[in-house]
C-alpha positions in Angstrom: -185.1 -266.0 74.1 -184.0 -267.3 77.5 -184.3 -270.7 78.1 -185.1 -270.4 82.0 -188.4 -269.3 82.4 -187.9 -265.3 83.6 -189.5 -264.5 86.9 -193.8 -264.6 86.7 -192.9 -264.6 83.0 -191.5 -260.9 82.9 -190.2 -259.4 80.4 -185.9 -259.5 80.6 -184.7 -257.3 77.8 -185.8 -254.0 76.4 -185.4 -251.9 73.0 -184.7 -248.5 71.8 -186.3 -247.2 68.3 -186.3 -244.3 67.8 -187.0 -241.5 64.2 -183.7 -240.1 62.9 -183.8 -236.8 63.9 -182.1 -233.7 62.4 -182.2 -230.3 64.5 -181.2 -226.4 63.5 -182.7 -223.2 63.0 -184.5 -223.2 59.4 -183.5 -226.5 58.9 -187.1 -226.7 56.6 -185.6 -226.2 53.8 -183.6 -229.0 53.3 -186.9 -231.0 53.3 -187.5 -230.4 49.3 -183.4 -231.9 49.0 -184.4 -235.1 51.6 -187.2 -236.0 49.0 -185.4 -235.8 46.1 -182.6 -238.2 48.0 -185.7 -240.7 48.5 -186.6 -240.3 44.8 -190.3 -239.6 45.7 -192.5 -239.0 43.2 -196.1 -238.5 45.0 -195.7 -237.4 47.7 -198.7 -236.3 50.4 -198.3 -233.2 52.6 -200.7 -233.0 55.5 -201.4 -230.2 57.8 -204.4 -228.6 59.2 -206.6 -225.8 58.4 -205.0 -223.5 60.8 -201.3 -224.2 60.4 -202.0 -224.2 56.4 -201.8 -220.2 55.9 -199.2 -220.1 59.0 -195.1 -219.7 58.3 -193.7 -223.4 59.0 -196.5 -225.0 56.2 -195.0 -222.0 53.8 -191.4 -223.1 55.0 -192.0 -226.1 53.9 -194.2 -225.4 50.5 -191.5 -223.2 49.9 -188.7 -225.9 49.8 -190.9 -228.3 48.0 -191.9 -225.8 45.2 -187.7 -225.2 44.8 -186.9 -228.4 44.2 -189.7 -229.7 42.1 -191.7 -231.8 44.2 -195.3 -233.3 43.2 -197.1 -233.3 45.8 -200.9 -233.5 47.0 -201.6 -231.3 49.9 -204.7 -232.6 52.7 -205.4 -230.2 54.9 -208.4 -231.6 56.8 -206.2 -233.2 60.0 -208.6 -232.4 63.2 -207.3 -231.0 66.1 -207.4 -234.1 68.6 -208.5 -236.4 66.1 -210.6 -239.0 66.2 -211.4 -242.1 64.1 -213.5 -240.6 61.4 -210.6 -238.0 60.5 -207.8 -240.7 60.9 -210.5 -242.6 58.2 -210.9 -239.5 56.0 -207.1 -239.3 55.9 -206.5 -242.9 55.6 -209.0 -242.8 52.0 -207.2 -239.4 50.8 -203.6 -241.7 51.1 -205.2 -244.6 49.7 -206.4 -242.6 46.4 -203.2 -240.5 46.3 -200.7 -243.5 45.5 -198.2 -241.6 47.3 -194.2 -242.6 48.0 -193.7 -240.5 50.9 -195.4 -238.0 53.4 -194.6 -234.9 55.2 -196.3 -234.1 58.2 -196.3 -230.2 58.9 -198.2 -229.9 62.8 -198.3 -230.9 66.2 -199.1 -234.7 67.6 -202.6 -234.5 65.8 -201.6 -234.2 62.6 -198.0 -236.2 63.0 -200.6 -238.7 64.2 -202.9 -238.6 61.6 -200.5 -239.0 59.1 -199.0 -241.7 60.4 -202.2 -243.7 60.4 -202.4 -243.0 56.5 -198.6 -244.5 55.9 -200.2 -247.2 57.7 -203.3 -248.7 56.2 -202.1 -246.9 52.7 -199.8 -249.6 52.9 -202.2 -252.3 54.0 -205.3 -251.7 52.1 -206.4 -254.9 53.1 -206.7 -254.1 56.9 -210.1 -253.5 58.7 -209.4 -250.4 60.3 -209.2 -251.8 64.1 -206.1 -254.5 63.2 -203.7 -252.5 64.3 -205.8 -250.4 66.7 -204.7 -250.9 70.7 -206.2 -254.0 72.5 -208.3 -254.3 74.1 -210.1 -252.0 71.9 -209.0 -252.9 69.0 -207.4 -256.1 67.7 -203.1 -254.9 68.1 -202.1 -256.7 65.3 -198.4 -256.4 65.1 -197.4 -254.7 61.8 -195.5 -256.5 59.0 -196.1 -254.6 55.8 -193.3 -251.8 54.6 -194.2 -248.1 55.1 -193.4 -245.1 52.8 -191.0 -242.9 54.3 -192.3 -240.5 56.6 -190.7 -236.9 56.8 -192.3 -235.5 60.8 -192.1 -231.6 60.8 -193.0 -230.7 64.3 -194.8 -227.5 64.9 -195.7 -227.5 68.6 -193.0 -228.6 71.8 -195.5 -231.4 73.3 -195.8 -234.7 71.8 -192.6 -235.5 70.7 -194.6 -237.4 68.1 -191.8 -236.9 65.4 -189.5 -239.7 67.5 -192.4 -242.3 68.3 -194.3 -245.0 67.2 -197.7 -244.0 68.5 -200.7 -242.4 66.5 -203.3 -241.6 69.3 -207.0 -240.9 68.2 -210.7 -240.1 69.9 -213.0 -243.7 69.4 -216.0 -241.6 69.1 -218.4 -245.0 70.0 -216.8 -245.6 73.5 -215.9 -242.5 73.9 -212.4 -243.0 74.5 -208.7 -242.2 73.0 -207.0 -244.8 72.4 -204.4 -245.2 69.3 -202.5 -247.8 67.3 -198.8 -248.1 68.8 -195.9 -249.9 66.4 -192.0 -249.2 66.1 -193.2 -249.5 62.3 -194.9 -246.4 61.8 -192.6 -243.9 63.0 -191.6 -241.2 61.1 -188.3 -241.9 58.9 -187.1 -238.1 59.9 -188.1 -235.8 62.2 -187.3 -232.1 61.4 -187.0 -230.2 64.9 -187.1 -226.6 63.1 -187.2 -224.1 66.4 -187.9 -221.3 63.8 -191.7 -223.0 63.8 -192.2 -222.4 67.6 -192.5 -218.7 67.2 -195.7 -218.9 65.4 -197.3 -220.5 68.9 -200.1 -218.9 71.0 -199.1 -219.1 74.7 -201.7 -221.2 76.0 -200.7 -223.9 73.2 -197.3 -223.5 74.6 -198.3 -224.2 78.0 -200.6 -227.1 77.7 -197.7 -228.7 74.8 -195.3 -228.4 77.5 -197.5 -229.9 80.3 -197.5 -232.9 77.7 -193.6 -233.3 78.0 -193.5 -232.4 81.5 -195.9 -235.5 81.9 -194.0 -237.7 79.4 -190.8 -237.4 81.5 -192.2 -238.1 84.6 -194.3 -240.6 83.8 -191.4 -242.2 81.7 -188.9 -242.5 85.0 -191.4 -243.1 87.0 -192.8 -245.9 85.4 -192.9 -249.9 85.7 -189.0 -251.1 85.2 -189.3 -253.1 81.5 -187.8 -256.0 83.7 -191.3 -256.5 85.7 -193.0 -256.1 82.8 -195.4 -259.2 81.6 -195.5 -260.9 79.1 -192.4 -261.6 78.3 -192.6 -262.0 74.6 -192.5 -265.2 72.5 -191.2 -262.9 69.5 -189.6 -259.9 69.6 -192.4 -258.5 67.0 -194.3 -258.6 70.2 -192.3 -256.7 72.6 -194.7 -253.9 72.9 -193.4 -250.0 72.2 -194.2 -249.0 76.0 -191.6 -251.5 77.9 -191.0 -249.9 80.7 -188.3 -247.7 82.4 -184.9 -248.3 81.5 -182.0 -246.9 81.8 -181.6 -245.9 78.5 -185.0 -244.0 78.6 -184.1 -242.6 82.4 -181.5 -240.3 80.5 -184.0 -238.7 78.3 -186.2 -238.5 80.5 -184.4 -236.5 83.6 -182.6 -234.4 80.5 -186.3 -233.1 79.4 -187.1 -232.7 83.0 -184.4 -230.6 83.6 -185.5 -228.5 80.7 -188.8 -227.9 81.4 -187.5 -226.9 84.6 -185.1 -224.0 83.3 -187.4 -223.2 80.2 -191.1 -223.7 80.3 -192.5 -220.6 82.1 -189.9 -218.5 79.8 -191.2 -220.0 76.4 -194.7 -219.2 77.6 -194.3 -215.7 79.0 -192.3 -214.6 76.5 -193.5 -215.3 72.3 -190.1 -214.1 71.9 -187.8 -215.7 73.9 -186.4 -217.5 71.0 -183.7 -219.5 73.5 -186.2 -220.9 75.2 -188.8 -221.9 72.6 -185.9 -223.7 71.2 -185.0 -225.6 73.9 -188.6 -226.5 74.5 -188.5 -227.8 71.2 -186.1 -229.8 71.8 -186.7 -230.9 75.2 -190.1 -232.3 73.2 -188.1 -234.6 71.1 -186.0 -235.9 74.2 -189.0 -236.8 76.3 -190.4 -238.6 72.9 -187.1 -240.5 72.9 -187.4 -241.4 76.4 -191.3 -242.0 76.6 -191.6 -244.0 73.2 -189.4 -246.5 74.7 -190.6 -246.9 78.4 -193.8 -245.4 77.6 -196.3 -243.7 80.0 -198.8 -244.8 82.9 -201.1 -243.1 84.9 -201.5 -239.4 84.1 -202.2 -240.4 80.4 -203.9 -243.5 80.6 -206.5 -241.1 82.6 -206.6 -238.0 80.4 -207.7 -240.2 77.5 -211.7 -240.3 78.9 -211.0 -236.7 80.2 -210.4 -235.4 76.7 -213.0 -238.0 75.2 -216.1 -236.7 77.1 -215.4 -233.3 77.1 -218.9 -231.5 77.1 -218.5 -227.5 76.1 -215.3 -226.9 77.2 -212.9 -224.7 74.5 -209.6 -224.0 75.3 -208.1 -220.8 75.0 -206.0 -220.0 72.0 -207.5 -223.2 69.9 -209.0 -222.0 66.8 -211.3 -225.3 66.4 -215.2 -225.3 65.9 -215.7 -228.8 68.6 -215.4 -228.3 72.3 -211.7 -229.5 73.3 -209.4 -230.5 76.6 -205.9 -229.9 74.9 -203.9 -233.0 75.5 -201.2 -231.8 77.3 -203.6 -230.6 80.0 -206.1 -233.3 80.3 -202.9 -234.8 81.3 -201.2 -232.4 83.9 -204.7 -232.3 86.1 -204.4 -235.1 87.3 -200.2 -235.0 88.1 -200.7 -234.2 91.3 -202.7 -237.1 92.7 -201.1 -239.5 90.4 -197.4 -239.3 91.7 -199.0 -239.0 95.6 -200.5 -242.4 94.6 -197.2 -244.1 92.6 -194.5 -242.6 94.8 -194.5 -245.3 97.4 -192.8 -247.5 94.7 -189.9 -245.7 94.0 -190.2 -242.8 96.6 -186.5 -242.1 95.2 -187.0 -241.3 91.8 -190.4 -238.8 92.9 -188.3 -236.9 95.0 -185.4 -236.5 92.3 -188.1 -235.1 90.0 -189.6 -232.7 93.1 -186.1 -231.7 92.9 -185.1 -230.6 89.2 -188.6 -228.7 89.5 -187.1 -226.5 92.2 -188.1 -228.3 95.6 -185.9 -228.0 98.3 -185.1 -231.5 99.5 -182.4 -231.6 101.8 -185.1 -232.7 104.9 -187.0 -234.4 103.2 -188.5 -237.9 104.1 -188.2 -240.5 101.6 -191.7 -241.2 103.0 -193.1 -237.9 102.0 -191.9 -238.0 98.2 -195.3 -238.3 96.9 -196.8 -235.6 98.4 -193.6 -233.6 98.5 -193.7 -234.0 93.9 -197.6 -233.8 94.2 -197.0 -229.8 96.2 -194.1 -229.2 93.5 -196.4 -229.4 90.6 -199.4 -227.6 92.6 -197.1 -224.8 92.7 -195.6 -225.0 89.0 -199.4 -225.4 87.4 -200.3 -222.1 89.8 -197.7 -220.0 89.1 -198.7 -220.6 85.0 -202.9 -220.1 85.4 -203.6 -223.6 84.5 -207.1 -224.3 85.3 -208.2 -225.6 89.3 -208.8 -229.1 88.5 -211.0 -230.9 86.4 -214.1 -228.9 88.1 -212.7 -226.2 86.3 -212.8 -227.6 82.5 -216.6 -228.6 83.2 -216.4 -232.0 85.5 -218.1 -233.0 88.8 -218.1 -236.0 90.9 -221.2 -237.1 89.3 -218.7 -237.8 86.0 -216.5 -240.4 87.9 -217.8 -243.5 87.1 -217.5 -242.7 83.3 -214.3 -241.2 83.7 -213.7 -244.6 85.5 -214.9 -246.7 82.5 -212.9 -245.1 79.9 -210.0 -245.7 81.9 -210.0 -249.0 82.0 -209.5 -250.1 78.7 -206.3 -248.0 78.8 -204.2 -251.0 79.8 -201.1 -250.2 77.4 -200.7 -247.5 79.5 -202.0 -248.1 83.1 -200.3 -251.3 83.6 -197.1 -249.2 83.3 -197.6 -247.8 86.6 -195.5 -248.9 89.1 -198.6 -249.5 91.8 -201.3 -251.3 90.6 -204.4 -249.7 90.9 -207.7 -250.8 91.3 -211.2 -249.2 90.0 -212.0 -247.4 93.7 -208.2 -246.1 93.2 -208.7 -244.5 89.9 -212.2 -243.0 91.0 -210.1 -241.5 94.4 -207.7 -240.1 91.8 -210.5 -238.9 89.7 -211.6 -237.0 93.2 -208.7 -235.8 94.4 -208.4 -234.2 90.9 -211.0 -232.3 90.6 -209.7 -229.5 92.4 -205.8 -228.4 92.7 -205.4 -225.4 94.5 
């Protein structure tokens, strides 16, 4: 560590960790061969009901029956879970003994499993050690975890790459999650084969979550003015900051979603662009679970946590639900009107690779210029008008408000501090889009 004290005590170097990743059409069925190369001997499958009786879960049961694997197989992950299922999870890893885990699903259950690894591994730990402060106590993690095998089935979270496990805290409610380079997955499998079995809305709202991830990534505080700088490198958090490592992922995902997105959704069988989607998912995850995230996520986290009826289309769960990926994108709009005067530069590159026309623009008017881009983008694709739409009303600010606030990991990241009047004009100006 630097002996001159670094500038307001920011941070002056950043790191990259990401999951080994190994990408290809059926590329499953190696997964039964990657186990036997880790000599596991229990090993703990999770999924959720759904996915279960769905092809990539046979893909991989398939693989696993060929080449003798014991396994146990928990297939009670809930969709957007929350800190009861990650506890039901955590006591069926605990029992199970197991050497390794697969994870078969989207964020929630690649989540969910992750969370298992962990406190299987620490069965001393009160459930909120390694839980986010200032929620929980964000104990840095020190004990060895099993390997992880991360078989993504949506293109959203990018989960299979990061260190994050993100969960509902049903007594605030509030997400919030448990974020360590320790507990990402040894190996993600990026299988495009698995997109295919995806509804479109779950297409659309998985791909809002990556649009989000790349814009928020480049878009977010440099890791340089980030503070603390740490006393120990076990301290340097998983969301540092943009860099310019991150910035690569991040603008390659972009340009992605760009060319990709509205194909993968109106079209189940446009296998090109599924795939890239997929893949596009894992970049952003690179990117985002380096630099992390800011506004647009550290304000979806109350939106999905006090949902009152709303169910998404194309969900098969019994519990009212915002999908992630849009309780994110509705407020994507207002956010980057708010952060652009930072680093107007950057907003307008973005407005660009989604297809606005630049050439006389302002600098001045990148906000609302990236803010118009996305209007259009979420239009043209049916997302719902605003948070009105999904069952909120200004009467819900203040709570939205409060369950922002603790959502520091993430909303210090934004380049332009913001105050509680800010978030509740963001809350407003996101109620309705069109």
């Amino acid at each position: 560590v630097p002996e001159r004290l670094t500038l307001g005590n920011t941070d002056y170097a950043f790191e990259m960790a990401i999951s080994n990743i190994r990408y290809g059409e059926g590329v499953t069925k190696e997964i039964g061969m990657d186990l036997q190369n880790l000599g596991a001997r229990r090993v703990c499958l999770m999924t959720d009901k759904n996915l279960s009786k769905l092809p990539p879960v046979n893909a991989v049961l398939n693989s696993l029956a060929k080449y003798g694997i014991n396994f146990q197989m928990y297939d009670n992950v809930r969709v957007e879970p929350t800190d009861q299922s990650f506890l039901d999870a955590i006591q069926f890893a605990r029992k199970g003994e197991f050497d390794a885990y697969v994870a078969v699903g989207g964020g929630s259950v690649i989540d969910t499993c992750k969370a298992a690894n962990l406190y299987a591994a620490s069965p001393s730990s009160e459930f909120l050690d390694y839980v986010n402060a200032p929620i929980g106590k964000g104990k840095p993690v020190t004990v060895p975890l099993k390997p992880l095998i991360a078989v993504p089935t949506t293109s959203g979270t990018g989960s299979e790459t990061t260190g994050v496990a993100i969960f509902d805290f049903k007594e605030l409610k509030v997400k919030t999650g448990i974020a360590s380079r320790a507990i990402k997955p040894t190996l993600g499998i990026v299988d495009p084969l698995h997109t295919l079995s995806m509804p479109e809305r779950i297409v659309a709202n998985s791909g809002f979550d990556v649009l989000c991830h790349a814009l928020e990534s480049y878009t977010a505080l440099p890791y340089n003015k980030r503070s603390p700088c740490p006393s120990n490198p076990i301290e340097r958090p998983a969301y540092q900051g943009s860099n310019p490592i991150s910035d690569v992922w991040a603008l390659h995902a972009l340009r992605i979603v760009a060319k990709y997105l509205k194909r993968a959704i109106r079209n189940p069988e446009d296998l090109e662009a599924r795939a890239n989607m997929h893949l596009a998912s894992a970049f952003a995850g690179i990117g985002f679970g380096n630099a992390g995230v800011h506004l647009c996520h550290g304000m979806s986290y109350p939106i999905s946590g006090l949902v009152k009826t709303y169910k998404a289309k194309d969900y098969n769960v019994d519990h009212s639900l915002v999908p992630h990926g849009l309780s994110v994108v509705l407020t994507s709009p207002a956010v980057f009107a708010f952060t652009a005067q930072m680093h107007p530069e950057r907003h307008l590159e973005a407005a660009e690779i989604l297809g606005a026309d630049i050439r006389t623009a302002r600098i001045k008017d990148a906000g609302l210029i990236l803010a118009d881009t996305l209007r259009k983008f979420l239009f043209d694709l049916n997302v719902d008008d605003g948070l009105a739409a999904i069952g909120y009303s200004k009467a819900d600010i203040p709570a939205l408000v409060k369950g922002t606030l603790p959502q520091e990991r993430v909303t210090k990241l934004s380049p332009r501090p913001q105050t509680e009047e800010d978030l509740s004009a963001l809350f407003e100006a996101s109620m309705k889009l069109y």
